[in-house]
C-alpha positions as YAML, in Angstrom:
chain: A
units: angstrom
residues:
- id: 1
  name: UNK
  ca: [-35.72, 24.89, -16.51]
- id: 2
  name: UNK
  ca: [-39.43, 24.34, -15.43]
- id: 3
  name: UNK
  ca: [-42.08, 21.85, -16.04]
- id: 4
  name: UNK
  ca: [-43.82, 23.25, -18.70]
- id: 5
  name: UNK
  ca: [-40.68, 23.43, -21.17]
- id: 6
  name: UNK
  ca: [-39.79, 19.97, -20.39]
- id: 7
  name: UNK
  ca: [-43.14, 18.63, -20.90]
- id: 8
  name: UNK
  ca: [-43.39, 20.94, -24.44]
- id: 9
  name: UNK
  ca: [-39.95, 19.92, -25.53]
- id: 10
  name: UNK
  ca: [-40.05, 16.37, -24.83]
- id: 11
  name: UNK
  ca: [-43.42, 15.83, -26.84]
- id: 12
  name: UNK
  ca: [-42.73, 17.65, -29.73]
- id: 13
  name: UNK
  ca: [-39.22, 16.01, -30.12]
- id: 14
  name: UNK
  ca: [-41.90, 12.49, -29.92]
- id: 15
  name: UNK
  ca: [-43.72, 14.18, -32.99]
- id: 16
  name: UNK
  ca: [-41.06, 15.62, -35.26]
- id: 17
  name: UNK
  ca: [-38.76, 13.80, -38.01]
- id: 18
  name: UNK
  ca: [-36.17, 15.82, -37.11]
- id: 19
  name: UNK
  ca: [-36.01, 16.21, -32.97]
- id: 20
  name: UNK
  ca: [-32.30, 17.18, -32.91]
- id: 21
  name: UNK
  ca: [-33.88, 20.56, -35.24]
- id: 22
  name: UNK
  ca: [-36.25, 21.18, -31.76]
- id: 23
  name: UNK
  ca: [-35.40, 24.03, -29.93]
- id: 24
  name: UNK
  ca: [-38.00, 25.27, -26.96]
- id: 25
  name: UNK
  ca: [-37.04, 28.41, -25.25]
- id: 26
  name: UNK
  ca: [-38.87, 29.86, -22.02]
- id: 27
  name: UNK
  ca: [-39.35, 33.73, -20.83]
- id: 28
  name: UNK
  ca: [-41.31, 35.64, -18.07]
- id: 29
  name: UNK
  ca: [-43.92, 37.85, -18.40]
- id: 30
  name: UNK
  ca: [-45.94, 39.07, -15.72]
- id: 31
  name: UNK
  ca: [-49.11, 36.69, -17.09]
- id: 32
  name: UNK
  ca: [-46.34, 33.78, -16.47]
- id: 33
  name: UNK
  ca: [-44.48, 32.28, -19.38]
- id: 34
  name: UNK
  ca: [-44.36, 31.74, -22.60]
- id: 35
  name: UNK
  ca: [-42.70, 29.01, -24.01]
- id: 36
  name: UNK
  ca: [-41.73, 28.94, -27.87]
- id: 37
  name: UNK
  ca: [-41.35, 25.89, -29.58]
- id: 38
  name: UNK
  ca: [-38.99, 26.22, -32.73]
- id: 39
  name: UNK
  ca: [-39.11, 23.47, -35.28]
- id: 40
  name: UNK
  ca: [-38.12, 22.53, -39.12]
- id: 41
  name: UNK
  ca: [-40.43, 23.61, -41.26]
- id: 42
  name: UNK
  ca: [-41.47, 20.80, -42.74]
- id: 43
  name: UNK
  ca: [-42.44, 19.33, -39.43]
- id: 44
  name: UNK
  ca: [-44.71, 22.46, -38.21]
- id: 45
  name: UNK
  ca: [-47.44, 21.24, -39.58]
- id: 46
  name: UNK
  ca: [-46.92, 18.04, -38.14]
- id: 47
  name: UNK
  ca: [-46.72, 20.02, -34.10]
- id: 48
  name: UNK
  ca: [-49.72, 21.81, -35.31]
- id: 49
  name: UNK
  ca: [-51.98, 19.11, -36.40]
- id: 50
  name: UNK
  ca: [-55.31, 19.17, -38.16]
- id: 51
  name: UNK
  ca: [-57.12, 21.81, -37.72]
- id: 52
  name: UNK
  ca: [-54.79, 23.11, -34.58]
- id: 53
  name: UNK
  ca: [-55.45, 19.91, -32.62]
- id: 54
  name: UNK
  ca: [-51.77, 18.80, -32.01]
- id: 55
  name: UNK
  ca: [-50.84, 22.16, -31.07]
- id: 56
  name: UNK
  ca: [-53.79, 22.49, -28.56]
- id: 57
  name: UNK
  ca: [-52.96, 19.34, -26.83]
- id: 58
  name: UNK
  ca: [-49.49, 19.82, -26.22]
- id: 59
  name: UNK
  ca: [-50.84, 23.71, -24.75]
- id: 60
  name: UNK
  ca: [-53.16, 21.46, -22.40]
- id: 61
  name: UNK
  ca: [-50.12, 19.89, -21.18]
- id: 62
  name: UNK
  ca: [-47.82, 22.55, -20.83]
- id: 63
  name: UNK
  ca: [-50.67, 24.37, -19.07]
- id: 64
  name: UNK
  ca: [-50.97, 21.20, -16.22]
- id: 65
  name: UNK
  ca: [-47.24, 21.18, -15.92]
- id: 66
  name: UNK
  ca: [-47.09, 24.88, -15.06]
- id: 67
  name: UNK
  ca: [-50.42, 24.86, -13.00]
- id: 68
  name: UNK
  ca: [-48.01, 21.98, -11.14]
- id: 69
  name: UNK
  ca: [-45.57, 25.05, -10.03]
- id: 70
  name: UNK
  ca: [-48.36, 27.58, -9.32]
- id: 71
  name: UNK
  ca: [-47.96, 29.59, -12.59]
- id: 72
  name: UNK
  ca: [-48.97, 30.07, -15.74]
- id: 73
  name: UNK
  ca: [-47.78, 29.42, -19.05]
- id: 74
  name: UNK
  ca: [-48.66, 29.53, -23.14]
- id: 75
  name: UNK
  ca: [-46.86, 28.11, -26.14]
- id: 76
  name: UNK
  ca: [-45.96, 29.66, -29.34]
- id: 77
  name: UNK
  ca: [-45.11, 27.31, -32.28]
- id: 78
  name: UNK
  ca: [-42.65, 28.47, -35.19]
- id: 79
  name: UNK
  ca: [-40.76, 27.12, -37.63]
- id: 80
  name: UNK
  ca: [-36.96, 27.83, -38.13]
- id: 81
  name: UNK
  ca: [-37.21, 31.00, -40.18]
- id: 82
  name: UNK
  ca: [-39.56, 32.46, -37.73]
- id: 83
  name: UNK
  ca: [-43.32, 31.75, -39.42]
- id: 84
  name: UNK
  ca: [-45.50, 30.70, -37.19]
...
């Protein structure tokens, strides 16, 4: 488990109503990783934010934390049924 999920996971479980409904997943692709951030669906728009701000924070941060291990790494946000 690397940086980057840890750092997604733990703030989005901060954000949600539901954090036990939080599930963050991590795979390698030759740009690095991408991390995918599953929530309820009533609390995606919560992770998202107004107008995407939420969501681009918590990419800022995932970003550091992987720049930490000397790779790269983007998040995908989606709710339980797959919507993103």
């Amino acid at each position: 488990m690397s940086r980057a999920r840890d750092v997604a996971e733990t703030v989005t479980r901060a954000l949600v109503d539901r954090p036990a409904a939080v599930r963050v997943t991590e795979s390698a692709h030759r740009d690095g990783a991408i991390v995918e951030v599953v929530v309820a669906g009533d609390d995606l728009g919560r992770v998202i934010g107004r107008q995407g701000r939420t969501a681009g924070a918590i990419r800022t941060l995932v970003a550091a934390a992987a720049e930490r291990e000397g790779m790269r790494a983007s998040v995908e946000f989606r709710d339980e049924h797959g919507q993103r």
